[in-house]
Each structure stands twice: as C-alpha cells, then as structure tokens.
C-alpha positions, 0 to 999 in steps of 0.5 A: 500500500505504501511500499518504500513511501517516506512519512513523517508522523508528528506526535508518533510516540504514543497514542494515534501517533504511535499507532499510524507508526506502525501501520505505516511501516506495517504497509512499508512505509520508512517513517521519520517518528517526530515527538518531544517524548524522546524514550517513546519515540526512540521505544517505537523506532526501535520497534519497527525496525526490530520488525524488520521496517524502517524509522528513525526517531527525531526529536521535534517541537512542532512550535518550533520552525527550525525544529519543523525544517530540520524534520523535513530535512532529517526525512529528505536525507535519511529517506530520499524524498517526503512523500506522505505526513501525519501531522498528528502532535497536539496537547488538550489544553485546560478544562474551565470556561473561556473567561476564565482560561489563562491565556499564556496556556491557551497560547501553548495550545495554539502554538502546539496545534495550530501553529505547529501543523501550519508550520509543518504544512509550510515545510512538507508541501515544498518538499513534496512538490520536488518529489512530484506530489504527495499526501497530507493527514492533519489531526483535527478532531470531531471538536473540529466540526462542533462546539463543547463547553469548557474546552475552547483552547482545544476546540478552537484549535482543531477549527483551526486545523480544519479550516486550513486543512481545506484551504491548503487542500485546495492551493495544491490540488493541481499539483498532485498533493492531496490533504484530508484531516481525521476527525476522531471522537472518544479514542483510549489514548493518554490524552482521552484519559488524562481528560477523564481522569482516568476513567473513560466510562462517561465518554463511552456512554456518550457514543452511539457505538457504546465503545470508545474507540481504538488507537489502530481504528484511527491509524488505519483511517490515516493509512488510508487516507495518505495512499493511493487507494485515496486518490481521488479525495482531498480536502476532506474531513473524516470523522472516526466517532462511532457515531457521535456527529450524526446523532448531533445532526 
C-alpha cells in the first residue's frame, strides 16, 4: 500500500501517533517518528525496525520552525524524498470556561496545534512538490466540526486545523498533493484519559457505538487516507466517532 513511501508522523510516540507508526511501516512505509517524548519515540523506532521496517526517531517541537525544517530535512536525507505526513502532535489544553482560561496556556495550545501543523504544512508541501506530489493527514478532531463547553483552547484549535486543512487542500490540488484531516471522537489514548481522569466510562456512554474507540481504528483511517487507494479525495474531513456527529445532526 505504501511500499518504500517516506512519512513523517508528528506526535508518533504514543497514542494515534504511535499507532499510524506502525501501520505505516506495517504497509512499508520508512517513517521519520517526530515527538518531544524522546524514550517513546526512540521505544517505537526501535520497534519497527526490530520488525524488520524502517524509522528513525527525531526529536521535534512542532512550535518550533527550525525544529519543523530540520524534520523535513532529517526525512529528505535519511529517506530520499517526503512523500506522505501525519501531522498528528497536539496537547488538550485546560478544562474551565473561556473567561476564565489563562491565556499564556491557551497560547501553548495554539502554538502546539495550530501553529505547529501550519508550520509543518509550510515545510512538507515544498518538499513534496520536488518529489512530484504527495499526501497530507492533519489531526483535527470531531471538536473540529462542533462546539463543547469548557474546552475552547482545544476546540478552537482543531477549527483551526480544519479550516486550513481545506484551504491548503485546495492551493495544491493541481499539483498532485492531496490533504484530508481525521476527525476522531472518544479514542483510549493518554490524552482521552488524562481528560477523564482516568476513567473513560462517561465518554463511552456518550457514543452511539457504546465503545470508545481504538488507537489502530484511527491509524488505519490515516493509512488510508495518505495512499493511493485515496486518490481521488482531498480536502476532506473524516470523522472516526462511532457515531457521535450524526446523532448531533
């Protein structure tokens, strides 16, 4: 599916991100894992390539722009080209209404998920357009496409993601570069359960499906997405809910 593909998966230590590592090189795809969580980035590298895949681990603050080049740069050098990318790195953000959230930590968030998916998309497109196309997934979230109280930093942000997934889908249309953006509703990751305290029951009986769903469920939408088998979609937002935004209408 993806065979001697380049990828970059941002957010690839843990979660949907170290998922969407594995399914990757599962489908043959060599993958640059970029995280600032140094010992589970390393761990999920090193357990590809004992499977007998391809990745290397990097280091990457997704605020940061030099940090964002230098893992273009990492990928162009390590692999031969970039030719697909899971922007996936994000922070949930505090809990409180929007009067009272404080606006240095709601400026992390936005540094983290807006800021730092833009960024990469300014660093990936190019890099694509030498390899003559490629494909995008940016992580956005069913929060993307409906309000929630008490979660503005976040539910802001994936807006953000889902507005600038279109936008840019559409700028590089013509030119063999396709972006789409998952939409994940209740996912058993650290983030989901750190939003819970742990306790992820509320959350499920909140979905149509009655479950939460899976790291892997999103990883092989996102496999999906960035393939071939995809190649008439761009600029389209997918949610993985279980159900959750129809109910809502």
């Amino acid at each position: 599916m993806l065979k001697d593909r380049s990828a970059i998966v941002t957010g690839g230590a843990s979660g949907i991100g170290r998922a969407t590592v594995l399914a990757l090189a599962e489908a043959g795809a060599k993958v640059l894992v970029a995280d600032i969580d140094e010992a589970g980035g390393e761990a999920v590298a090193r357990e590809v390539n004992a499977g007998g895949g391809t990745a290397q681990f990097l280091r990457t603050d997704v605020a940061n722009a030099a940090e964002i080049s230098a893992m273009v740069e990492r990928t162009l050098s390590a692999f031969g080209g970039l030719d697909v990318a899971f922007n996936n790195a994000g922070v949930e953000g505090d809990q409180a209404p929007l009067a009272e959230q404080d606006m240095a930590r709601v400026q992390r968030v936005f540094d983290i998920m807006i800021n730092g998916v833009y960024l990469a998309m300014q660093a990936e497109i190019p890099a694509m357009l030498e390899g003559g196309g490629g494909a995008i997934v940016n992580m956005s979230s069913m929060w993307g496409l409906a309000g929630y109280p008490e979660w503005s930093p976040y539910i802001t942000a994936k807006h953000a993601v889902t507005g600038m997934t279109k936008s840019a889908a559409l700028e590089v249309a013509a030119q063999n570069i396709r972006i789409n953006a998952v939409a994940p509703g209740p996912i058993l990751t650290p983030l989901l359960l750190r939003g819970w305290n742990d306790d992820p029951s509320e959350a499920s009986g909140r979905v149509p499906m009655r479950r939460i769903g899976r790291p892997e469920e999103v990883a092989h939408a996102v496999r999906w997405l960035l393939s071939d088998e995809a190649s008439f979609i761009t600029g389209h937002i997918m949610p993985i809910d279980g159900g959750m935004l129809a109910e809502k209408g």
